[in-house]
Each structure stands twice: as structure tokens, then as C-alpha cells.
MARVEXLO-984196 format. One record per atom (N, C-alpha, C): residue number from 1; y, z, x; atom name. Coordinates in Angstrom, 3 decimals, m for minus. Atoms other than C-alpha are relative to their C-alpha. Layout:
// residues N
site num NUM, v Y, w Z, u X, atomo CA
...
//
This chain:
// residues 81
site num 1, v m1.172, w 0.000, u 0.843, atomo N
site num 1, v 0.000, w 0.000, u 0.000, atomo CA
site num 1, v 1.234, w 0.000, u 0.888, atomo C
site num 2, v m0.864, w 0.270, u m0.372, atomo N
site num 2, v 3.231, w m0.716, u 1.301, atomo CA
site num 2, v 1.042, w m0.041, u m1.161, atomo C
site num 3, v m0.711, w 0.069, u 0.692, atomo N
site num 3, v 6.864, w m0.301, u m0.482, atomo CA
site num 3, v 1.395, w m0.468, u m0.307, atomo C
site num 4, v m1.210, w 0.257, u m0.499, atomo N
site num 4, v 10.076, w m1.808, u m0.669, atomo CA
site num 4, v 1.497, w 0.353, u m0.825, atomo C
site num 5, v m1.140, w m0.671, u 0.364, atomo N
site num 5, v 13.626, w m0.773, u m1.687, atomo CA
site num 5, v 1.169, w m0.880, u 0.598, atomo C
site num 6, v m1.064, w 0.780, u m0.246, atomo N
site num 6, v 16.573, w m2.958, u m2.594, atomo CA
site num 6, v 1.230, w 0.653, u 0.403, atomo C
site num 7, v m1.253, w m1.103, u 0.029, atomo N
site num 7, v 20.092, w m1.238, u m1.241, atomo CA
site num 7, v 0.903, w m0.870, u m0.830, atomo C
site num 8, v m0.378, w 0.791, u 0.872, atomo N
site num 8, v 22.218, w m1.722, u m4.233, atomo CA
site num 8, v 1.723, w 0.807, u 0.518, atomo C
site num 9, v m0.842, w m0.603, u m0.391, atomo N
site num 9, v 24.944, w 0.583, u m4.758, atomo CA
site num 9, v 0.296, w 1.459, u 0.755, atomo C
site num 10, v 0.203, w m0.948, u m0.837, atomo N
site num 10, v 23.933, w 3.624, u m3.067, atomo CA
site num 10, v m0.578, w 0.088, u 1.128, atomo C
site num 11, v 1.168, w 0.449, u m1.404, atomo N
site num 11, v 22.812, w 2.702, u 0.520, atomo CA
site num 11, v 0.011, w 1.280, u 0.633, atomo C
site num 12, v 0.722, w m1.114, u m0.534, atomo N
site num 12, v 21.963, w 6.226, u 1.834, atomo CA
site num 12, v m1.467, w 0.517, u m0.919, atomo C
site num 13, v 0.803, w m0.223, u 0.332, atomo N
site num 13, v 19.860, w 6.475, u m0.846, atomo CA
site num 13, v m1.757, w 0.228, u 0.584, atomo C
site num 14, v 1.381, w 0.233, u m0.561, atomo N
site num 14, v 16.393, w 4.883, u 0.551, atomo CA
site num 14, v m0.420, w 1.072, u 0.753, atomo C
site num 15, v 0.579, w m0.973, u m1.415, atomo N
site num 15, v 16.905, w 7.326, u 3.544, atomo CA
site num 15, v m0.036, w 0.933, u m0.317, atomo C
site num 16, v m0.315, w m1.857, u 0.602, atomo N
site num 16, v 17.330, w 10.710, u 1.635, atomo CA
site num 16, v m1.141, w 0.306, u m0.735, atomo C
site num 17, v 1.457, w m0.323, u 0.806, atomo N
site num 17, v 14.979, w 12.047, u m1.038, atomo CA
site num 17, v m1.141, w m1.291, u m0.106, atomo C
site num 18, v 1.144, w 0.102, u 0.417, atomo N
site num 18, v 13.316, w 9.511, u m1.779, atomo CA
site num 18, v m0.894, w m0.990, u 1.210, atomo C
site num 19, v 0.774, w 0.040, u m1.571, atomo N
site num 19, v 12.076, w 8.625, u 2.145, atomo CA
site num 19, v m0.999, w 0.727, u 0.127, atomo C
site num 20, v 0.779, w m1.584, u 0.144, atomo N
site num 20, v 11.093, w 12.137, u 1.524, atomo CA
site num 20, v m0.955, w m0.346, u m0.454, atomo C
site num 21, v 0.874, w 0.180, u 1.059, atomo N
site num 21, v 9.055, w 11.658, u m1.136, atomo CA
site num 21, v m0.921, w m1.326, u 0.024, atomo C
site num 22, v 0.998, w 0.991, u m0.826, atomo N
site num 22, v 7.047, w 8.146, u m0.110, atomo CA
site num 22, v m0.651, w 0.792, u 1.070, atomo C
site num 23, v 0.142, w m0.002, u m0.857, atomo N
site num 23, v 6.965, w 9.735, u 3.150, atomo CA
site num 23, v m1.835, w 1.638, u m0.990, atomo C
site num 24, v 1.471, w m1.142, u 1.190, atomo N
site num 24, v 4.344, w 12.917, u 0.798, atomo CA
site num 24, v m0.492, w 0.021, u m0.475, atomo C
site num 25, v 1.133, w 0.840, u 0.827, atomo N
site num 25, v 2.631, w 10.469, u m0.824, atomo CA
site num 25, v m0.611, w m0.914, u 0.984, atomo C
site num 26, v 0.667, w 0.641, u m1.264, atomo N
site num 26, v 1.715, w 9.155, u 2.692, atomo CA
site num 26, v 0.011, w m1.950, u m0.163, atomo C
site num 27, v 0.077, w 1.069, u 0.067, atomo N
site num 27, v 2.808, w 5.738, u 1.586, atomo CA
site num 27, v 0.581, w m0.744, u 1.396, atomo C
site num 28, v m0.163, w m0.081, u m1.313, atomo N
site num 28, v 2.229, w 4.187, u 4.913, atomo CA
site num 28, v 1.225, w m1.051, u 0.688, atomo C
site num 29, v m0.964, w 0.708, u m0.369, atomo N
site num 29, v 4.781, w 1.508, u 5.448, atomo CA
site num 29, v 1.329, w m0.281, u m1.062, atomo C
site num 30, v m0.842, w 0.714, u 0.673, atomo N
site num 30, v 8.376, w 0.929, u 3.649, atomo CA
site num 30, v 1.120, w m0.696, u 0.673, atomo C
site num 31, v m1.124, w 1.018, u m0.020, atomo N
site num 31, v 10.896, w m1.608, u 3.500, atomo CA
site num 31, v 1.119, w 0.144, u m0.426, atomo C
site num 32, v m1.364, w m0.470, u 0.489, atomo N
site num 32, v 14.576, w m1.256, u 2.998, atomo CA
site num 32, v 0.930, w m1.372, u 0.403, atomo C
site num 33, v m0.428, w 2.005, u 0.231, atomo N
site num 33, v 16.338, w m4.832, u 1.765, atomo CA
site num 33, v 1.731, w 0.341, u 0.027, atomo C
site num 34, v m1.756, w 0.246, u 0.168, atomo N
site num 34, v 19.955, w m5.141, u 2.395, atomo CA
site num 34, v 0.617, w m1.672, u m0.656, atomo C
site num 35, v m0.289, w 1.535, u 0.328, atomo N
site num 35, v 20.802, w m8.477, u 0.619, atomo CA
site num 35, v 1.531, w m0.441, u 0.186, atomo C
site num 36, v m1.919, w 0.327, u m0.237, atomo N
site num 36, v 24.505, w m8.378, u 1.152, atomo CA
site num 36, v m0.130, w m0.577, u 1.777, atomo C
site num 37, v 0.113, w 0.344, u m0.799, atomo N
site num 37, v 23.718, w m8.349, u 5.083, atomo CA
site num 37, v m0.944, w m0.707, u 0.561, atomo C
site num 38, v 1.382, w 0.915, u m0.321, atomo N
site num 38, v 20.337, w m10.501, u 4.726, atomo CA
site num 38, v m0.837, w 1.243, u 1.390, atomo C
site num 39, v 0.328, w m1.326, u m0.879, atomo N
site num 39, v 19.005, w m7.095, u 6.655, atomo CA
site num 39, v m1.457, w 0.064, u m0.395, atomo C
site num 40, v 1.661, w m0.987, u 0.391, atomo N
site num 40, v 14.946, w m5.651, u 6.607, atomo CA
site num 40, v m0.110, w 1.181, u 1.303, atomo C
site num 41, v 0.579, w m0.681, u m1.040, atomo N
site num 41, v 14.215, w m2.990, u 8.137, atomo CA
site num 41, v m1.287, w 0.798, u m0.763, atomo C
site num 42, v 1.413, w m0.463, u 0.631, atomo N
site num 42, v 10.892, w m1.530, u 7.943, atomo CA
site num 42, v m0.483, w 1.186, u 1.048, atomo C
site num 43, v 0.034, w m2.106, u m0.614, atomo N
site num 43, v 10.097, w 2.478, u 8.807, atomo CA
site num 43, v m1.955, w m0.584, u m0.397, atomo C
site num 44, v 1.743, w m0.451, u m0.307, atomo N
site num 44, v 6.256, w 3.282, u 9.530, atomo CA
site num 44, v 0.152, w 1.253, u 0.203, atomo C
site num 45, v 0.189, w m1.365, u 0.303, atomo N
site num 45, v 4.888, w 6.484, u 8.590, atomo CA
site num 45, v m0.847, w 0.351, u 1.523, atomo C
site num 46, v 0.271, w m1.026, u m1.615, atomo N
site num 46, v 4.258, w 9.000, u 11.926, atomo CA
site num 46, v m0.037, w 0.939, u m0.906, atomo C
site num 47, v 0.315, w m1.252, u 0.141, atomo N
site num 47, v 2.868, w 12.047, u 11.088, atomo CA
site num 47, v 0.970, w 0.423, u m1.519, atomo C
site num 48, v m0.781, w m0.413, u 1.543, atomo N
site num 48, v 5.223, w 13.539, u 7.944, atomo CA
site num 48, v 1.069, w m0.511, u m0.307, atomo C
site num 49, v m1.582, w 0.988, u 0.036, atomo N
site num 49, v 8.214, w 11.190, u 8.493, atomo CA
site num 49, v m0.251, w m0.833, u 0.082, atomo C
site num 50, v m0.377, w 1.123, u m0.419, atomo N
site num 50, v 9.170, w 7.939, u 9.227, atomo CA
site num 50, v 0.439, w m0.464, u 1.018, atomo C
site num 51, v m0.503, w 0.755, u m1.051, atomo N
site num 51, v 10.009, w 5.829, u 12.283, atomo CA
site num 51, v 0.169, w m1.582, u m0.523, atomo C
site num 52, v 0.024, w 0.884, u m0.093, atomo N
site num 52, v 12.035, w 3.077, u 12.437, atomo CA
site num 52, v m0.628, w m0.866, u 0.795, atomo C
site num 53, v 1.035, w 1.011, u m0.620, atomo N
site num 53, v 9.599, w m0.043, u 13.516, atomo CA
site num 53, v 0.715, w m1.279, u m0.010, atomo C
site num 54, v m0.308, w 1.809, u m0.405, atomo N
site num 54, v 11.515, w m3.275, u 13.044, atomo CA
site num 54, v 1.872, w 0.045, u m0.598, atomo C
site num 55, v m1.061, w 0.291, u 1.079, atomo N
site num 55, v 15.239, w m4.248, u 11.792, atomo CA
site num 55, v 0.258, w m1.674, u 0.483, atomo C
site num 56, v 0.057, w 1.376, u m0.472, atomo N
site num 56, v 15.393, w m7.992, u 11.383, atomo CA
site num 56, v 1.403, w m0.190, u m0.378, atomo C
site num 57, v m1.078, w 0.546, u 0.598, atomo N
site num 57, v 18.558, w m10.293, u 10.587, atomo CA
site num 57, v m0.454, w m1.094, u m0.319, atomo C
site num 58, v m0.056, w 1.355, u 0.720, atomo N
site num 58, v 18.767, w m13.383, u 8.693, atomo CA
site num 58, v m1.118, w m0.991, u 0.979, atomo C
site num 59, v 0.899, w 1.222, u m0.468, atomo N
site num 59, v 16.965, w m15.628, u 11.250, atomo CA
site num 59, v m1.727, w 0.751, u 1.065, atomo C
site num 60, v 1.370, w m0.743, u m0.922, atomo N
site num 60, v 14.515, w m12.694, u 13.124, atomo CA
site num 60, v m1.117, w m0.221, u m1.195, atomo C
site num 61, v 1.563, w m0.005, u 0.428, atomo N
site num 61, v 10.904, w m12.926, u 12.060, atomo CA
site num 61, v m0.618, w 1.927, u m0.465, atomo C
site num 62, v 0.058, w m1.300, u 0.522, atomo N
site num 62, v 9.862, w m9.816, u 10.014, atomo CA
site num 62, v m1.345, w m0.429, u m0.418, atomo C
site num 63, v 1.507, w 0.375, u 0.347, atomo N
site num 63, v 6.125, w m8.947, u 10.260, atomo CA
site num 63, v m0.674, w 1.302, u m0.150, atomo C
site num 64, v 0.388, w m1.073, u 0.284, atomo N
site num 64, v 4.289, w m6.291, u 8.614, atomo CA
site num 64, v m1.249, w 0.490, u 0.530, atomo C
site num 65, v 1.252, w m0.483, u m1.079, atomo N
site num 65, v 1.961, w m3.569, u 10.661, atomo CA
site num 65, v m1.227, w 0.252, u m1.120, atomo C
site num 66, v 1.374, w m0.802, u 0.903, atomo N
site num 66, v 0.010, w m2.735, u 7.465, atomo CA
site num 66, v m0.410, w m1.316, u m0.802, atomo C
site num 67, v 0.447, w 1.217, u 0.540, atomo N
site num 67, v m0.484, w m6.034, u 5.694, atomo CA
site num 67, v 0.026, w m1.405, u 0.755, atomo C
site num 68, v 0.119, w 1.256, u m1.081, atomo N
site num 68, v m2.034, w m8.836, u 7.747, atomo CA
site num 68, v 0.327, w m1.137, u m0.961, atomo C
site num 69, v m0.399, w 1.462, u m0.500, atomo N
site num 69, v m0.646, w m12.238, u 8.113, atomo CA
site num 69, v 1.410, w m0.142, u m1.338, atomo C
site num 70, v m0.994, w m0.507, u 0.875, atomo N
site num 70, v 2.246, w m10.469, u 5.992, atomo CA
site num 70, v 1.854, w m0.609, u 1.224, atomo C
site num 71, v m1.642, w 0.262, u m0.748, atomo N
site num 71, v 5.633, w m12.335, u 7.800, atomo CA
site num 71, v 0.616, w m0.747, u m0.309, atomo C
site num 72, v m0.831, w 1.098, u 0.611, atomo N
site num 72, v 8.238, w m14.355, u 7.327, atomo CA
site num 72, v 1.944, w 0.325, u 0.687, atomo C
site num 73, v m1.242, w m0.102, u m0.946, atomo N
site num 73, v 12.090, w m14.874, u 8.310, atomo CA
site num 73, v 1.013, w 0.363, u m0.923, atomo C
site num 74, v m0.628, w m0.715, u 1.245, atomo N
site num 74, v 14.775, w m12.850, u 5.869, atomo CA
site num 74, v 0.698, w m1.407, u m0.508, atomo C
site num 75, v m0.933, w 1.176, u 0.403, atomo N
site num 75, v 16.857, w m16.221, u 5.389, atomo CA
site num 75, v m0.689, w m0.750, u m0.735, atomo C
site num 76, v 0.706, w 0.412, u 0.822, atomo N
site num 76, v 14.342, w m17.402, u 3.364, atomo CA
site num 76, v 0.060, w 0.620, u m1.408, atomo C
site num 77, v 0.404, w m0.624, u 0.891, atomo N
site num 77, v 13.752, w m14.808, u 0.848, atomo CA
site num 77, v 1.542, w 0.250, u m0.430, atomo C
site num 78, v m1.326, w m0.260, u 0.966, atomo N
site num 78, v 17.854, w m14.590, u 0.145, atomo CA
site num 78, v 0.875, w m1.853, u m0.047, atomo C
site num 79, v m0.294, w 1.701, u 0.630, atomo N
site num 79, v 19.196, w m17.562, u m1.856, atomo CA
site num 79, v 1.432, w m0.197, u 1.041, atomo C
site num 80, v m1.496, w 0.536, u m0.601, atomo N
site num 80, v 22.318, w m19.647, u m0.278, atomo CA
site num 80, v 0.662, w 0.331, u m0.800, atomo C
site num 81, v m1.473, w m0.367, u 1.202, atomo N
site num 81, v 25.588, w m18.718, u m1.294, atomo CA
site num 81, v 1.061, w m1.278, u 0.205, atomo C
//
């Protein structure tokens, strides 16, 4: 299982409670989508927290440790403006 989280209007959100709370349900990898800055970053679960593991931009290659042959490049997945 893996989870992801759009930042809308509260971008501390993802990282506060409810980090917490994935992080105590041992959900082992999440994602945190910035679509304004075409952003991913993706935290991997260590022991009772999180570590950041990747932060891509628009043209970096974003590839997931828990779901194989799970990648791709963020400029794809956000429409042209």
C-alpha cells in the first residue's frame, strides 16, 4: 500500500497529524503532490516516522521503492497551462 496527498490549501498539512497518523498505520510509503510547483516528494517509512527519499521537479524521474516498475516524470501527470 502506498499513499498520496494533494497540497491544496493547507501545505503543512501532509507533514503534521496526519504524517503522524499514516506513519501508525505503518503505511509504508507516501506521496505529497504539489501541483502549483509540478513538485513529488515521496517520504519512506523508518522505524515510527518518515524520511524524506526523493523530491522530484517537473522533468526529474520519480520512482517508487514500494511499487515495482511504479515511475514516471511529474510533467506528465500535470496538464499544460
Amino acid at each position: 500500500m502506498w499513499l498520496v496527498t494533494m497540497l491544496r490549501w493547507r501545505p503543512w498539512e501532509p507533514r503534521g497529524r496526519k504524517m503522524e497518523m499514516f506513519a501508525r498505520y505503518r503505511v509504508p510509503e507516501y506521496w505529497i503532490v504539489d501541483p502549483q510547483d509540478q513538485r513529488i516528494e515521496i517520504h519512506a517509512l523508518r522505524g515510527d516516522g518518515y524520511e524524506l527519499a526523493q523530491v522530484a521537479g517537473p522533468a526529474d524521474e520519480v520512482r517508487s521503492s514500494h511499487v515495482p516498475g511504479l515511475s514516471f516524470v511529474p510533467a506528465q501527470a500535470f496538464p499544460n497551462e
